[in-house]
ZAMARGU-4260 file (C-alpha; in steps of 0.2 Angstrom, whole numbers, plus 5000, padded with zeros to 4 digits):
<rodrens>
0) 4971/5079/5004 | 4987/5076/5009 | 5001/5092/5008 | 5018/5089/5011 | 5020/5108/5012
5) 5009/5107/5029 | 5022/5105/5042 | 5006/5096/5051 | 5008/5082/5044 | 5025/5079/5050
10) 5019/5069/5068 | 5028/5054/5071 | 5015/5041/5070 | 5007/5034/5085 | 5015/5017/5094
15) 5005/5012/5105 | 5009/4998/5121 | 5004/4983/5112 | 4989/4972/5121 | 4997/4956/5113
20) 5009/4941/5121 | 5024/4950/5126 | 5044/4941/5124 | 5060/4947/5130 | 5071/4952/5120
25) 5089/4941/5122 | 5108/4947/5117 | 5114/4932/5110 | 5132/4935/5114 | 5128/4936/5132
30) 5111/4928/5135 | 5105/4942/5145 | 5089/4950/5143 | 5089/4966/5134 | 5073/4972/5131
35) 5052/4965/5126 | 5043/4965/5114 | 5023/4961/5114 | 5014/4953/5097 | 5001/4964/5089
40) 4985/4958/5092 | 4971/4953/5076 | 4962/4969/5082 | 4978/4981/5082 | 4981/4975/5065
45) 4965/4976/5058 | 4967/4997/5066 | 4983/4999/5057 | 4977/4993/5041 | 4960/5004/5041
50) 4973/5017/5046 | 4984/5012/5032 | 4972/5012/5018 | 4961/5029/5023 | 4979/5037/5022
55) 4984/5029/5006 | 4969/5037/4997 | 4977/5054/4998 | 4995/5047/4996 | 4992/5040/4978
60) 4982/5056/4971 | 4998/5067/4974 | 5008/5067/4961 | 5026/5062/4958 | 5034/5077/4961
65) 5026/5078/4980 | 5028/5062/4986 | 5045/5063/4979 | 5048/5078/4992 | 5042/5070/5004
70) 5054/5056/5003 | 5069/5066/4999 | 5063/5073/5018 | 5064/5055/5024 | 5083/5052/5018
75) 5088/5069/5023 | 5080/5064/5042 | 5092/5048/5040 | 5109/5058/5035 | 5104/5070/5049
80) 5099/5058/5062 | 5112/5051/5076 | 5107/5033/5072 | 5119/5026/5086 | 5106/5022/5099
85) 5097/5009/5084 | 5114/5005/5080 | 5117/4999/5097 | 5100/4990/5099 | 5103/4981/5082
90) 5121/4974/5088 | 5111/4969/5107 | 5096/4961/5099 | 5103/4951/5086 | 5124/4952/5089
95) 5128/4963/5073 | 5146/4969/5076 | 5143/4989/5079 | 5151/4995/5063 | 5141/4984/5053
100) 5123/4992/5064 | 5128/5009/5062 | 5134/5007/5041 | 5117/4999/5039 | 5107/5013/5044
105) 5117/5026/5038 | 5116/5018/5020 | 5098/5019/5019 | 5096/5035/5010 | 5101/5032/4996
110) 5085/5020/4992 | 5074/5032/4997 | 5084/5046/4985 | 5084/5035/4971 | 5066/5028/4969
115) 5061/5044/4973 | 5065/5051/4956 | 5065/5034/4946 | 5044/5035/4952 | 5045/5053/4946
120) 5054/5048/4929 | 5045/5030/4927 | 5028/5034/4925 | 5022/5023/4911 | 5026/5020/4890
125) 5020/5025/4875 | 5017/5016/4862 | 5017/5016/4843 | 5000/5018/4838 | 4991/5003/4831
130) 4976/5014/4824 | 4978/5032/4817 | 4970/5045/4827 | 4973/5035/4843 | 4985/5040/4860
135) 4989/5022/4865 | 5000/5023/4882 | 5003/5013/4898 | 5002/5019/4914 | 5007/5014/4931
140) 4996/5015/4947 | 4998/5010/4966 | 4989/4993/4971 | 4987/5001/4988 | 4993/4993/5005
145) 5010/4984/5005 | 5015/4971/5017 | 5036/4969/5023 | 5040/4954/5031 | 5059/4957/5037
150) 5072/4945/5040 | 5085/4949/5056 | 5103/4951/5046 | 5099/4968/5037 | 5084/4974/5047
155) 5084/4990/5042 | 5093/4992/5025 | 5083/4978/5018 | 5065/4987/5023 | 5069/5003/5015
160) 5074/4996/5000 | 5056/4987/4998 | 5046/5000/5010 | 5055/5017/4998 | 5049/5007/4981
165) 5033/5005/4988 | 5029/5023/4996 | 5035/5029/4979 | 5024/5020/4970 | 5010/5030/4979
170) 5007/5013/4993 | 5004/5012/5010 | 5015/5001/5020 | 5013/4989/5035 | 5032/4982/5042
175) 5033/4964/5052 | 5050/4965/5057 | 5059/4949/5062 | 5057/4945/5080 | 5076/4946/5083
180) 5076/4962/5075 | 5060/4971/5083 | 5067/4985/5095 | 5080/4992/5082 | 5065/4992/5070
185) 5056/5003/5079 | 5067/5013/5084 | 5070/5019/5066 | 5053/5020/5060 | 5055/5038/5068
190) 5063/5042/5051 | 5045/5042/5044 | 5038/5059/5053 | 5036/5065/5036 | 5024/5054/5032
195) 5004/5056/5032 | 5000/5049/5050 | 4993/5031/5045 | 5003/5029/5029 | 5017/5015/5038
200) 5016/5004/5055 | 5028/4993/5060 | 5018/4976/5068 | 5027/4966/5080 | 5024/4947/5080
205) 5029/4929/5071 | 5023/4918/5059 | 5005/4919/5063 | 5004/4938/5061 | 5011/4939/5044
210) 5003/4925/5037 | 4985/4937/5044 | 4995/4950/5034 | 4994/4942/5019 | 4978/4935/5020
215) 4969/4950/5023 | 4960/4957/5011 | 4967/4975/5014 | 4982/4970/5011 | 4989/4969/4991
220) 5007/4965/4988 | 5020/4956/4998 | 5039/4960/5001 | 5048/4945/5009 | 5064/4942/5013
225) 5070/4925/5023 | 5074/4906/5023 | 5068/4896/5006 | 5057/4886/5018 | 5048/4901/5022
230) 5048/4911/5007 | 5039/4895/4998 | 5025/4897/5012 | 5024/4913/5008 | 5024/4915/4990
235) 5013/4901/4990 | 5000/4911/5003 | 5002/4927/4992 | 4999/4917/4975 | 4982/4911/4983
240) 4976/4928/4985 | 4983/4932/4970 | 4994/4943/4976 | 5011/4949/4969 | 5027/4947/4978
245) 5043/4949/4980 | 5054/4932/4987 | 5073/4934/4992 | 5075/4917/4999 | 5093/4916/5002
250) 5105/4903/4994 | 5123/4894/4997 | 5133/4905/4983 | 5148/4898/4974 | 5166/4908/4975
255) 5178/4903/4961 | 5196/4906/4963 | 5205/4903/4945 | 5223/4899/4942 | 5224/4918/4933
260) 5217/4923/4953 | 5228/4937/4961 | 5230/4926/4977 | 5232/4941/4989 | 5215/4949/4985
265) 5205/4933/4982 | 5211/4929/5002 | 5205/4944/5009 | 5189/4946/5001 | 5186/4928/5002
270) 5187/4932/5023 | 5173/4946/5019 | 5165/4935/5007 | 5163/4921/5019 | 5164/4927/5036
275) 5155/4945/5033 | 5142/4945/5049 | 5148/4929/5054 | 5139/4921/5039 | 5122/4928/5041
280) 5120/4936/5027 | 5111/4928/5010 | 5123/4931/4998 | 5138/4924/5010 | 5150/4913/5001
285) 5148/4897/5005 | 5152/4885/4993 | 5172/4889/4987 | 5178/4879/4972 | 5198/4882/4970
290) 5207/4876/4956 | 5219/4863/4960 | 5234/4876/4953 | 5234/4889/4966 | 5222/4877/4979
295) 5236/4875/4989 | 5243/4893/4991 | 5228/4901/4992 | 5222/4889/5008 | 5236/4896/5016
300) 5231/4916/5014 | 5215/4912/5015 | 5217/4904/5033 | 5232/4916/5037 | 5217/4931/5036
305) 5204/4920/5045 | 5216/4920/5060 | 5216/4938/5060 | 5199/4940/5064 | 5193/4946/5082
310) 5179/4937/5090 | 5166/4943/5104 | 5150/4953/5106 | 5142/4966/5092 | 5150/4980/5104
315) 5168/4977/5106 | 5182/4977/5096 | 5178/4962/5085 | 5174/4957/5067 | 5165/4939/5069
320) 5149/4941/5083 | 5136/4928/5088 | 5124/4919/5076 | 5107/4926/5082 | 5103/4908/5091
325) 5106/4892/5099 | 5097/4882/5083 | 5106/4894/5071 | 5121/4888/5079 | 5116/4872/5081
330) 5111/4871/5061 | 5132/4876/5059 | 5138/4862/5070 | 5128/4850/5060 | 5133/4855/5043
335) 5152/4853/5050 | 5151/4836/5059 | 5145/4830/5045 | 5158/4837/5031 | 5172/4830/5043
340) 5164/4812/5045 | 5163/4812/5026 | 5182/4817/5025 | 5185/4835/5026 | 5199/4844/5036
345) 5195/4855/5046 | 5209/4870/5043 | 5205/4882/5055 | 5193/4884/5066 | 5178/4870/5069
350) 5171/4875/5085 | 5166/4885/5101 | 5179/4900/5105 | 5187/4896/5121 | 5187/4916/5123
355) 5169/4915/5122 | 5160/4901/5132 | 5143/4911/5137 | 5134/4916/5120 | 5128/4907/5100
360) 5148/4908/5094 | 5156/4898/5082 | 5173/4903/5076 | 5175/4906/5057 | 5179/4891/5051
365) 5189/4882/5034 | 5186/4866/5028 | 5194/4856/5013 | 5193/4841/5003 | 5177/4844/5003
370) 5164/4832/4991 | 5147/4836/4983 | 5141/4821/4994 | 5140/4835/5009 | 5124/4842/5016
375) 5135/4858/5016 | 5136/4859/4999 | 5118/4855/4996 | 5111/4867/5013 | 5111/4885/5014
380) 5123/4886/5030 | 5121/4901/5036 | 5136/4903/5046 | 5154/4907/5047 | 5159/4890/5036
385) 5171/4892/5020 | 5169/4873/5012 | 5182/4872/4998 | 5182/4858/4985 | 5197/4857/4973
390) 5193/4857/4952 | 5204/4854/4941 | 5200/4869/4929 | 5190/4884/4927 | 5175/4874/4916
395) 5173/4860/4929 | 5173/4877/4944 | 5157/4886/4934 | 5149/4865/4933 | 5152/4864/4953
400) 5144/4881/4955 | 5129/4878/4944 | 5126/4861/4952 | 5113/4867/4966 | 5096/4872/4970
405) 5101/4889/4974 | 5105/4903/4962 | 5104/4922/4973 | 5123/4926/4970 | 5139/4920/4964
410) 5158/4924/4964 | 5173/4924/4954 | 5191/4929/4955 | 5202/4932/4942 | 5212/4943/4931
415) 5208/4933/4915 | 5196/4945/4907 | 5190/4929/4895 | 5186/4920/4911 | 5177/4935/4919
420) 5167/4935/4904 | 5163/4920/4901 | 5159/4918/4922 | 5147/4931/4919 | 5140/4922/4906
425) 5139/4906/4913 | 5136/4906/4930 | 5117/4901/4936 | 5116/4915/4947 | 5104/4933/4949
430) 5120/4942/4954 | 5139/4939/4948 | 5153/4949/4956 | 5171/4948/4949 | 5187/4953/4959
435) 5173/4960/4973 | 5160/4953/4981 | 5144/4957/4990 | 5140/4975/4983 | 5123/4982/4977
440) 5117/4996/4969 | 5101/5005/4970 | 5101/5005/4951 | 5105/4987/4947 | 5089/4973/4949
445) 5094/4962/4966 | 5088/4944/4968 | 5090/4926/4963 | 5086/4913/4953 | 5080/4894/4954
450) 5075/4893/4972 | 5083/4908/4977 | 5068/4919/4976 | 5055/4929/4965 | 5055/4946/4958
455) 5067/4958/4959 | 5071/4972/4972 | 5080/4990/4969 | 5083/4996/4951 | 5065/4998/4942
460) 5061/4981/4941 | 5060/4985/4961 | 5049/4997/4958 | 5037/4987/4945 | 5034/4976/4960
465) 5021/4990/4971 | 5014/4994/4954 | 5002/4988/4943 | 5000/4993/4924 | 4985/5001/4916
470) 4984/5002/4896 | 4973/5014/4890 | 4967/5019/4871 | 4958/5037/4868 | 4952/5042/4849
475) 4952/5058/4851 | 4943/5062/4835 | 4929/5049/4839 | 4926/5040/4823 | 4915/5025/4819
480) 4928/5011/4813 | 4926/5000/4800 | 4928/4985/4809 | 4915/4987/4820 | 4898/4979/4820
485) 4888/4974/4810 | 4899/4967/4796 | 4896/4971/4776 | 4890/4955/4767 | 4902/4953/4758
490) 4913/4949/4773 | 4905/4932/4775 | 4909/4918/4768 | 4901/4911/4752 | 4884/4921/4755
495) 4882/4915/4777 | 4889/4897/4772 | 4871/4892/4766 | 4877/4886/4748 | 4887/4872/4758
500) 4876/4868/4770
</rodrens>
């Protein structure tokens, strides 16, 4: 049995040089190799999960208290821990401007804290008794090894808010970080010494390994966080081994900007909204619908703010980094060529950065006049692209919005309290900010709706995802019921049926 008083315990677990296909790892700022990576191999992963599920058998017999030290040991290791060096790897591997790596990883405690003691409050229900002399309760138990397929924009932050659910839960976990995003990964799994040696691994590899992951029978609920494309795969792959699991699959979210809109603010957080990790992140404004009162003014601070923002690599001085490829880049210059063949003006922006010719840049761009006829308002963009389309009122903004596939978030600003309300209301979205967009919280359900996604991540609908419910009834006092076989005569009807037969 497992003691999380038993400093023993506390090894880091064992990495081992992978036997598996190996890839260099490539800055996409400056196209330079910066690292390797090698795929797991079928056999390593099959070690880690026997690994896994031997040290999962102790994990979920402690009980809540202990597993919740041991967590609170894992964020304290975080706040303690210099986290520059993964910082650094982060912004070289994938472009993330450094203050955005190093923010990341420090705010990964917090997860870790909170599902720590909602495990240790959230243990099951009882209920109202539908028997005298009966305890009818719920409880809720581990389903035993979850798997984490990780997208590159939030590498980190996004696994620990999945992988600290699940561990609290009483699970083992088993990471596939996103190929762009490998070396950082690892580098923080050294957080996890506290852990029983076995309990988490961190599998390198593509497609091919996670869709293994998910198919294995030692394997029983999936975290998954990517492109709708691939989240459909997966949640279809999942369903089939009847799995559950956990889809944030992105979206093109809608920003409103009311004629009661305090012009200043709706600029600046518009630039954070829209341009924040040079649109890589799921909950990026994408879609802006401006009301034709304040369209004009507010396309001038809106592009005055753009202009202020620095481009170049994740570690100088600069806000707007690389996309994390040439065909994510690519997917941008697409989606722009096509908005201004079918009439939109570019405002600022709309190309390559002269300053930075070697590297996937694309500067942030505006765009106006923009109609629902554009794939840019139908696609998930991805990048640093603001198309605004003018409405004439605040009912025909919350129509635009609602008209698309997606559904993760949606923004508003205003300083109409009716209009917030009624945005809150109305929108067709998982998440609604008003005045501020882009925030979480551990203790507030995170997710989408329509094609957005499945389940919910932080908040105790996070934690409902890594486990499963178990209803139980004891009599105490064991009677025999009246209800139970055989039944009196006189129950039946008209004498067995015989006199209508």
């Amino acid at each position: 049995m497992f003691d999380p008083a038993d400093p023993v315990h506390y090894r880091h677990p064992a990495y081992v040089p992978s036997a598996g296909r190996r890839h260099a790892v490539t800055d996409p700022a400056r196209l330079v190799a910066v690292g390797a990576i090698a795929d797991t191999t079928p056999a390593e992963m099959e070690a880690a999960l026997d690994a896994a599920t031997a040290a999962q058998t102790a994990w979920k017999r402690l009980d809540a208290k202990s597993r919740a030290t041991v967590l609170h040991r894992i964020a304290t290791r975080i706040e303690a821990t210099d986290m520059r060096r993964c910082a650094e790897l982060m912004s070289r591997e994938m472009g993330k401007p450094y203050p955005e790596a190093i923010g990341e990883v420090a705010n990964c405690a917090g997860a870790f804290r909170y599902f720590a003691e909602m495990a240790r409050d959230e243990a099951g229900k009882v209920a109202g008794t539908t028997q005298a002399g009966s305890f009818q309760h719920a409880r809720y138990e581990a389903l035993g090894v979850s798997v984490h397929i990780m997208p590159f924009n939030f590498p980190i932050l996004l696994m620990c808010w999945t992988v600290a659910a699940s561990l609290a839960s009483g699970n083992a976990c088993i990471v596939k970080p996103a190929p762009a995003t490998t070396l950082s990964t690892l580098k923080f799994m050294e957080v996890f010494e506290a852990l029983p040696e076995g309990l988490i691994a961190c599998l390198p590899g593509g497609a091919e390994l996670a869709a293994a992951l998910i198919a294995s029978p030692k394997t029983h609920a999936v975290a998954f966080t990517g492109s709708v494309a691939a989240g459909r795969a997966v949640a279809m792959a999942a369903a089939a081994e009847m799995k559950p699991a956990v889809i944030e699959a992105g979206g093109s979210d809608p920003l409103i900007v009311t004629a009661h809109a305090p012009l200043d603010v709706a600029a600046a957080g518009a630039v954070t909204a829209a341009f924040h990790m040079s649109g890589q992140v799921c909950t990026s404004a994408e879609r802006f619908f401006v009301v034709d009162a304040v369209h004009d003014a507010f396309v001038e601070k809106f592009a005055a703010e753009t202009r202020r923002l620095r481009i170049g690599n994740g570690l100088s001085r600069a806000e707007i980094g690389p996309l994390v490829s040439e065909a994510a880049r690519a997917k941008v210059m697409r989606l722009v060529e096509d908005a201004t063949a079918k009439g939109a003006t570019v405002v600022t922006g709309g190309k390559i950065p002269e300053s930075e010719p070697v590297g996937w840049f694309y500067e942030p761009t505006i765009l106006t006049d923009c109609t629902p006829d554009m794939a840019i308002l139908r696609e998930e963009c991805f990048g640093p692209v603001a198309a605004i389309m003018r409405v004439a009122d605040f009912d025909e903004a919350i129509a635009r919005a609602n008209d698309s596939a997606f559904g993760l978030g949606a923004s508003i600003f205003t300083t109409s309290l009716e209009e917030a309300m009624e945005a809150a209301e109305r929108l067709e979205a998982g998440m609604v900010w008003v005045n501020n967009p882009l925030i979480d919280n551990d203790a507030l359900p995170f997710g989408g709706w329509k094609k957005s996604g499945l389940g919910r991540e932080l908040s105790r609908l996070g934690l409902d995802t890594f486990r499963r419910s178990k209803m139980v009834i004891i009599d105490h006092k064991p009677v025999v019921q009246d209800w139970w076989y055989p039944y009196p005569d006189d129950w039946f009807y008209e004498d067995g049926g015989r006199k209508h037969a």
